[in-house]
C-alpha positions, 0 to 999 in steps of 0.5 A: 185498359189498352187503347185498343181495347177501349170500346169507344176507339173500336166505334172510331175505327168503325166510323173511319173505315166506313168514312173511308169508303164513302170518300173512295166513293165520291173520289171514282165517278170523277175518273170514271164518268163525265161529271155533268152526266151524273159524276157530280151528283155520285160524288156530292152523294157520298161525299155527304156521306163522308162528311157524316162519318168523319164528324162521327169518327172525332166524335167517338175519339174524343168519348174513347178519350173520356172513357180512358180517363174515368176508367184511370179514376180521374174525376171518380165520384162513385163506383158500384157493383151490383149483384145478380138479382139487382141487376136482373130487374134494372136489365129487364126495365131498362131493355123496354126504354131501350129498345123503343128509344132505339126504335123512334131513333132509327125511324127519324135518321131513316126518314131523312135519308129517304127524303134526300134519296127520294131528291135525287132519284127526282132531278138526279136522273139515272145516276140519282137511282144508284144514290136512291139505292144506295141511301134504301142500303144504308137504311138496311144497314142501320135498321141492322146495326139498331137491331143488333144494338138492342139485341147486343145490349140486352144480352150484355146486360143478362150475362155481365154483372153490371157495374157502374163508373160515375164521373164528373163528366159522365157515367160508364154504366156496364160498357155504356158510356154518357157524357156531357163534355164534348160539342156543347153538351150540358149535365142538366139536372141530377136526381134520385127516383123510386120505381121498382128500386131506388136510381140516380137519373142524370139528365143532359143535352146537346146541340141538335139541328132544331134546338137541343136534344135531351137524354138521359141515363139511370143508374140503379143504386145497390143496397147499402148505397142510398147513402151514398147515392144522396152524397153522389147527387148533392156534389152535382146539384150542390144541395140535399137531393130531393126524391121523386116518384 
């Protein structure tokens, strides 16, 4: 896969540009108005903001750098193609746990944004409103991005036969990527589950501001593979895997 082509470096782009135009945002106010009638907060405003994206934007290198490895087959333990009809019933499954996860998601960062917004249309008078509307504009903005990523995601998982790269340190499932080895992030436990079909779920965490935050990702195991499957969770649990309701 080229550079480019890796969807994980097209996020860092994305993230950077983004990032780009905060800075440009923080840096103006100093030119273009007295810092002590509200340059100071514009600038500390965005800058947050720039802060935030450069931290994604490593973030998303780093994946686009994982992804590149487990896609050269480094550190390979599995790789599963799936066929129509399989992948049809863990699509329609897995876009209801999407779309709510996705949901809870946008209304958490939103609310932060709102509360920091709120704090400087209070004490940060005239110029405080434009950072009041310009976080009510980035909440416009991810509740868009939200909404395309569940409709995108669902669409991708309707028209493309899934398949699935598992690695050691994370698995490629249909162009989504979960990885446990960046930022303190741990692969906690590893298991097959029975629901309308038989899945391997990887369950990992990493650092949140209150603790660590979990997720978790299932792969559908295609028939013929629950052999397989079994050896796939004995290398990372290190025993004969248990099966769960």
């Amino acid at each position: 896969m080229n550079w480019f082509d890796n969807p994980q470096t097209r996020a860092a782009l994305i993230w950077a540009a983004v990032g780009a135009l905060m800075t440009l945002g923080a840096v103006v106010p100093f030119f273009v108005m007295d810092g002590m009638n509200g340059g100071f907060a514009l600038s500390c405003g965005f800058g947050f903001l720039a802060i935030l994206c450069g931290v994604g934007t490593l973030m998303y290198l780093y994946r686009a750098y994982t992804l590149g490895k487990i896609l050269r087959g480094e550190e390979l333990v599995a790789r599963w193609t799936y066929s129509a009809g399989e992948w049809a019933r863990f699509a329609e499954a897995e876009h209801g746990r999407d779309k709510a996860g996705k949901i809870i998601l946008f209304f958490i960062i939103s609310g932060f944004a709102l509360f920091f917004g709120i704090l400087f249309l209070i004490f940060g008078g005239r110029p405080g409103l434009i950072v009041f509307l310009a976080m009510l504009g980035l909440i416009a903005l991810m509740g868009g991005v939200a909404f395309l990523s569940i409709l995108l995601s669902y669409r991708a998982n309707k028209t493309r036969t899934g398949e699935v790269f598992i690695a050691r340190t994370g698995v490629y499932l249909n162009r989504a990527l979960h990885n446990w080895n960046m930022f303190g992030a741990s692969l906690d436990d590893v298991r097959l589950i029975r629901e309308e079909s038989l899945l391997v779920e990887f369950v990992y965490s990493y650092p949140a501001r209150h603790g660590r935050q979990g997720a978790e990702v299932r792969v559908p195991v295609p028939a013929g593979k629950e052999e397989e499957a079994e050896r796939v969770v004995g290398l990372f649990t290190g025993g004969l895997p248990m099966e769960r309701e």
